[in-house]
C-alpha positions in Angstrom: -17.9 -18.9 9.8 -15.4 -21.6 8.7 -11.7 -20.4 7.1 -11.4 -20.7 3.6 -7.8 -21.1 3.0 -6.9 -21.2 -0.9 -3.6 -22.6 -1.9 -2.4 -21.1 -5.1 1.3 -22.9 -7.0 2.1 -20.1 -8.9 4.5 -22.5 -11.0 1.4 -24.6 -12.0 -0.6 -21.7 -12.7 2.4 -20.1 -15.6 2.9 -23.3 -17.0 -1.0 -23.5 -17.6 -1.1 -20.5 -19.0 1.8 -21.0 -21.2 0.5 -24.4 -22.8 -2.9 -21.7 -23.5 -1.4 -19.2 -24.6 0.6 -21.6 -27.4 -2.5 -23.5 -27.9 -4.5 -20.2 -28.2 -2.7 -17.2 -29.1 0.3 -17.8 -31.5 1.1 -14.0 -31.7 3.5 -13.0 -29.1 2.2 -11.2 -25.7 4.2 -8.1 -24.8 5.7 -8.5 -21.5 5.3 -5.9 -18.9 7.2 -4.9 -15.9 5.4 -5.2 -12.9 6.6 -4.3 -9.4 8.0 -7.2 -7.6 7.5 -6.0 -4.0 3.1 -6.2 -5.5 3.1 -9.6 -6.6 3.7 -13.4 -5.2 6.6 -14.3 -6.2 5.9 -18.5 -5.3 3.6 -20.4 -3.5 1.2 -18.4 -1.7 -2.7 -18.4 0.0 -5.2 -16.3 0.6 -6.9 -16.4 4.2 -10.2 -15.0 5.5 -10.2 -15.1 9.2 -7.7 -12.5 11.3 -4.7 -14.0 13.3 -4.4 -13.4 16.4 -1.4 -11.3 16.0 -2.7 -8.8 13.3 -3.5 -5.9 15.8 -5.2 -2.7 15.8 -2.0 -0.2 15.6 -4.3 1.6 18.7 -2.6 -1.1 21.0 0.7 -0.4 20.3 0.6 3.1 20.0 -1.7 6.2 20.5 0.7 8.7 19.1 -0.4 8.3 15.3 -3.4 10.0 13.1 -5.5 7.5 11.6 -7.2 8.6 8.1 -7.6 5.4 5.9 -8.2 6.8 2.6 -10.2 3.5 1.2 -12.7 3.7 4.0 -14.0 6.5 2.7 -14.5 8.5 -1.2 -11.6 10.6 -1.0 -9.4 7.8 -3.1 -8.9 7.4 -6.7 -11.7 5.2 -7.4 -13.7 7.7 -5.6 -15.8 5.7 -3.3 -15.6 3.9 -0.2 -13.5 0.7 -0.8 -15.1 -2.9 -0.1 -13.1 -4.6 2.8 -12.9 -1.3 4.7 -16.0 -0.8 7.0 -14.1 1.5 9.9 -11.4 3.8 9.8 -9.0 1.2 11.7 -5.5 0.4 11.1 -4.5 -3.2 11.4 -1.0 -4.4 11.2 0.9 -8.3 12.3 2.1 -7.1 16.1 6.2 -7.0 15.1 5.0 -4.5 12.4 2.6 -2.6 14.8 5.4 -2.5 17.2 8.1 -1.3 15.1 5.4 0.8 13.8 5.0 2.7 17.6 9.0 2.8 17.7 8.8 5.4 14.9 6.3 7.3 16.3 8.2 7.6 19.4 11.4 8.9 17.8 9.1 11.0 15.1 7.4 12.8 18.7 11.0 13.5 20.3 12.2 15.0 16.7 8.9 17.4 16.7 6.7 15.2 14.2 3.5 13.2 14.6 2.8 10.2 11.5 -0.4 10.0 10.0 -1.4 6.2 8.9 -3.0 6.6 5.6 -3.4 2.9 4.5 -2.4 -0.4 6.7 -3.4 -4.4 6.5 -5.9 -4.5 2.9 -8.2 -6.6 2.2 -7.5 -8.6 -0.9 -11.0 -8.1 -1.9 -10.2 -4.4 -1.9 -7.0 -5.2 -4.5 -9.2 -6.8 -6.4 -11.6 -4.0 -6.7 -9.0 -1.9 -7.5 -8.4 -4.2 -10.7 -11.8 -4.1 -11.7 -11.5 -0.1 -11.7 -8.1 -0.2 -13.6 -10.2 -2.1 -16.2 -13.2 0.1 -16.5 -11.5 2.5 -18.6 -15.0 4.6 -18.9 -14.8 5.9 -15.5 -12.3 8.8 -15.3 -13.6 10.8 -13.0 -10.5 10.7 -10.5 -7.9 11.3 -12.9 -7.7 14.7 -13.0 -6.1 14.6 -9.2 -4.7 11.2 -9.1 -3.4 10.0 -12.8 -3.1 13.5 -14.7 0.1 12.1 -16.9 -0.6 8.4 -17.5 -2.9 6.6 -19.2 -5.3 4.3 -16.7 -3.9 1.3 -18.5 -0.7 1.8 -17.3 -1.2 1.8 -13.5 -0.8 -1.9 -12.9 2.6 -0.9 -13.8 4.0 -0.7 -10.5 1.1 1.1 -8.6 -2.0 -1.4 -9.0 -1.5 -4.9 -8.6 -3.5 -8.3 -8.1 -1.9 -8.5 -4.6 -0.7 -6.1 -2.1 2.1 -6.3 0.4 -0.5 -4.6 2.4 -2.7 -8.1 2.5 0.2 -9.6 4.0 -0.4 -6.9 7.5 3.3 -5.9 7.5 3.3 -2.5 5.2 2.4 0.8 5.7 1.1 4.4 3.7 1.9 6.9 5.8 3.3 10.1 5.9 5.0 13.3 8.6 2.8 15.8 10.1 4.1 18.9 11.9 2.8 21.5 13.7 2.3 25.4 12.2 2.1 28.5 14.0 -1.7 27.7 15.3 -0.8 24.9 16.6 -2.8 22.5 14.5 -1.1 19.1 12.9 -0.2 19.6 8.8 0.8 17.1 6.9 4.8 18.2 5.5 5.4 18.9 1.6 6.3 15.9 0.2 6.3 17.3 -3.8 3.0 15.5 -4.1 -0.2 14.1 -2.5 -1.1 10.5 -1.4 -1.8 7.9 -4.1 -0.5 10.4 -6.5 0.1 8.0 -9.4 3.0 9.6 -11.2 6.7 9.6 -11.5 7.0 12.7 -9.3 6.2 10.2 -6.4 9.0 8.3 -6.9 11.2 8.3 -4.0 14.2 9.4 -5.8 12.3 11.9 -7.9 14.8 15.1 -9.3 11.2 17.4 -10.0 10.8 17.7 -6.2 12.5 20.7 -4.9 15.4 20.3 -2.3 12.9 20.8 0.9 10.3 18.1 -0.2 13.4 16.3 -0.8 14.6 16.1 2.7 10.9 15.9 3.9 10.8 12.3 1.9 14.0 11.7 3.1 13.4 12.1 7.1 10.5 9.9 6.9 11.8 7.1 4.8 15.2 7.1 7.0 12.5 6.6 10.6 11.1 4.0 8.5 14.1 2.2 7.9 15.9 2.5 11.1 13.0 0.6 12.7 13.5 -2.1 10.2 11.0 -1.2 7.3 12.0 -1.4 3.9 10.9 1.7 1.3 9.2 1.1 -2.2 11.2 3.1 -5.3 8.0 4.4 -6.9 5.9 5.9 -4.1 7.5 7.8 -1.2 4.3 7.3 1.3 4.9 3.1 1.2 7.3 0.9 3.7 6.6 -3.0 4.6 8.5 -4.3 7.7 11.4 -5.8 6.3 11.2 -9.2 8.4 7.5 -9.8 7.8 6.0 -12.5 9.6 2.8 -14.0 6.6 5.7 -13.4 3.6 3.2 -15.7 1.3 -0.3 -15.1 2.9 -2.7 -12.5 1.8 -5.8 -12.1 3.6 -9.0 -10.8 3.5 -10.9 -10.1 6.2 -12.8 -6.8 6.5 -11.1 -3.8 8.2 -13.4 -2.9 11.1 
């Protein structure tokens, strides 16, 4: 199957839209604050076929629990994502390396990581947008959205583009043993994909324990070279990514 490669100049497309929108729309559009960790921020493409250096983690490291979340219904739209066919965790090799460091120093600390989301298709990002928009399905927000509006979650938690197309960030959290012996993921003052301000890393409604629990995992993070994101404790991209302005989109399998 050929490459597609699509070459986007984001400078093009704003002054497009601006000569629309005063050709169009006179009234003012509010502006809203997105993330800017989410969104290209210049030039940029999107690629379908997989470098040779986005790896399966699996290479680089066996000491990890793999549960991607969007391969199968227990996510906030509810259903298996498209783009995710396995549950497989791909990541660009400096990433997947850095990656097995943490793991390492997690193990001689007493903790194990589970991966929880990796490399993303775009198509999957796009999906998302689509379910942002179809404000009749609700179904998920009970356990995933309780205190916002659905509207509202392309503030900062739903975007176009991920860093995770770009195969250099991470969803993960710290598991620990209990008295059975059996793996358990630690109390991080709420769950996965939890969109809400009490997943902000900084959050005061976490008590002092979750605090520290956020705290551990986002300092292995960084000390391998992994940068955190403010408003959701579970996400780090590798600092020093390698595809800074590439998003791509080839299944996870």
């Amino acid at each position: 199957m050929k490459t597609q490669t699509l070459v986007v100049y984001s400078c093009f497309l704003l002054l497009s839209c601006a000569s629309k929108v005063q050709q169009q729309s006179p009234a003012p559009i509010p502006k809203v604050a997105a993330a800017p960790t989410l969104n290209p921020q210049g030039p940029f493409r999107i690629e379908t076929h997989k470098p040779a250096d986005v790896v399966n983690i699996l290479t680089a490291t066996t000491k990890v629990q793999i549960t991607m979340a969007y391969a199968g219904d227990n996510n906030f739209t509810g259903k298996a994502v498209p783009g995710y066919q396995a549950n497989s965790c791909y990541l660009e090799e400096n990433a997947a390396q850095a990656l097995a460091r943490v793991a390492l120093q997690a193990e001689r600390l007493g903790y194990g990581l589970q991966l929880l989301d990796c490399y993303r298709p775009q198509r999957a990002s796009s999906h998302f947008m689509l379910w942002v928009g179809n404000t009749a399905d609700q179904i998920t927000k009970a356990v995933y959205y309780p205190n916002l509006d659905k509207s509202q979650l392309n503030q900062g938690y739903i975007a176009n583009f991920s860093g995770h197309s770009r195969a250099s960030t991470v969803d993960l959290t710290l598991l620990k043993k209990n008295a059975a012996g059996q793996w358990q993921q630690l109390d991080m003052g709420g769950t996965y994909d939890l969109f809400d301000p009490v997943s902000h890393l900084d959050s005061p409604a976490v008590s002092p324990q979750q605090k520290a629990n956020r705290l551990l995992l986002k300092d292995l993070m960084q000390q391998q070279g992994f940068a955190a994101y403010a408003m959701e404790w579970w996400h780090f991209t590798l600092a020093n990514e390698k595809y800074p302005d590439t998003y791509f989109d080839f299944p996870v399998n």
